[in-house]
C-alpha positions, 0 to 999 in steps of 0.5 A: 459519521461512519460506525462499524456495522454489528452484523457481518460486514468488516469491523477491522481495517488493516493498514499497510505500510510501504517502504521508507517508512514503517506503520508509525506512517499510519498513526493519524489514520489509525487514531481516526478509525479508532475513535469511529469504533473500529478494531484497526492494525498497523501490522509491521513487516517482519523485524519492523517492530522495533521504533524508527530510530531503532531501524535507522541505527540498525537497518539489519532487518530491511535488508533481510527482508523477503516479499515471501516473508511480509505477505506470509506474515500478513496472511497470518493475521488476516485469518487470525480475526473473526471476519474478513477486514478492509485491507487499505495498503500506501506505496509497496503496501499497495502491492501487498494488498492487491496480493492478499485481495487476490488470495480472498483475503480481506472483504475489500480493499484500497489501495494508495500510490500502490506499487505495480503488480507484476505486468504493469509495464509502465513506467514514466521517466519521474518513475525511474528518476525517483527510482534511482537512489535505488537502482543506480548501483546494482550493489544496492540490491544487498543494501538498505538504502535511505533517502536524504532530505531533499530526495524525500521531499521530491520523492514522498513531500513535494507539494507540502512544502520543505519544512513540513517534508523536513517534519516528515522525514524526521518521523517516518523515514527509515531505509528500504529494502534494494534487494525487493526494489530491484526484485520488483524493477525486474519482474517482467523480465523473470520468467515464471511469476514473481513475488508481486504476481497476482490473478487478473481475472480472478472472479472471486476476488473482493472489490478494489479502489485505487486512489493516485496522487496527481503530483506522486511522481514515484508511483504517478496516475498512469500506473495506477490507470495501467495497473486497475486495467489489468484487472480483467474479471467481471465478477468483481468490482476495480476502480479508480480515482485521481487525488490532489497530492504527492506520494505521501499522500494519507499525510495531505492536510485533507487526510481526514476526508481521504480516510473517510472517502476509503472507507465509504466506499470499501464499506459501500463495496464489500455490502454490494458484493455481499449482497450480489452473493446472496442473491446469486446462492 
């Protein structure tokens, strides 16, 4: 069993939520690190401290919510700890992540079924198609917008079968922000960089991991495959691995051996390009 070192190497993994859903999605992963001996935060974007149900009622601060404000916010309690932590983000979480790494935040970091930063301009039709209870109407973008049961289930739930999903959508689902989805849908169209750009050749950058559910059809493997090519410097470490899953996919009945398989390999990362910087001072 994995146990969290004494020495320099990350005591604390920071979870990251993604969209149309809050850190209560997090809730088995964090009680699994826990009982491994870990520090673990769930931190809520912000006006997300509130319960699910108290979103649902009042969607007021999905829709105000800004990109600036959530990576503002996170940057904040990263610096707060005593040591770099793993930073593993799901969906838009992701994104996120991908950002904080790029600002050398974090001694690693992985990300699941991550939203595209800026650039990635892939975009396959079951992308769109689940896009779309966002984008078909440009009103949404001044809107939080939900997902009915049946979108939820083939957006987030489709290979868990309806009654699981059904279990799912009651406990986590709240609605997204359209003004940052259609942000994001246009963001290789803005000139200039935009809320989700990151440095592909940074150097200094901790190591990342990508893990793509073979059945997400939001965020499928060929943008997480486009996104990790991107990454162009040599000084640090991006990979990626493919997974049995849909989107939703830290909820998979193997969620336990994929929450240890993410944290192996940040903990056999961050130590390998910790030990690469001591040799090269």
């Amino acid at each position: 069993m994995v146990t969290p070192p004494e020495d320099t190497a990350p005591n604390t993994i920071v979870l990251i939520h993604g969209f149309w859903v809050t850190p209560r999605s997090w809730e088995d992963w964090k009680r699994h690190y826990e009982a491994k001996g870990y520090t673990v935060l769930t931190p809520p974007y912000p006006g997300f401290e509130v319960e699910v149900e108290a979103l649902r009622a009042d969607p007021t601060p999905i829709e105000q919510l800004e990109v600036s404000d959530i990576i503002g916010k996170l940057e904040d309690l990263i610096r707060g700890l005593d040591r770099p932590p793993i930073i593993m983000g799901h969906s838009a979480g992701g994104a996120f992540t991908q950002i904080l790494l790029d600002h050398g935040l974090g001694a690693a970091g992985v990300v699941i079924n991550s939203a595209p930063t800026e650039g990635v301009k892939v975009i396959p039709l079951s992308e769109i198609k689940s896009s779309f209870p966002v984008l078909k109407n440009p009103a949404n973008r001044h809107k939080a917008v939900g997902l009915t049961p049946e979108q939820w289930y083939e957006i987030f739930a489709n290979t868990f079968g309806e009654e699981r999903s059904r279990e799912l959508y009651d406990r986590y689902h709240i609605p997204a922000s359209g003004k940052i989805f259609w942000g994001s849908a246009l963001a290789n169209i803005h000139p200039g960089k935009d809320d989700t750009y990151v440095n592909y050749h940074n150097d200094a950058r901790p190591p990342l991991l990508f893990i793509s559910g073979k059945q997400d059809p939001l965020f499928p493997p060929k943008v997480g495959h486009s996104n990790a090519k991107h990454y162009k410097a040599e000084g640090t470490v991006t990979e990626i691995v493919e997974r049995d899953g849909p989107h939703l996919l830290p909820a998979i009945p193997e969620w336990e051996a994929l929450a240890d398989f993410a944290l192996d390999w940040a903990l056999k990362a961050e130590e390998e390009a910790r030990e690469a910087g001591m040799r090269l001072n």
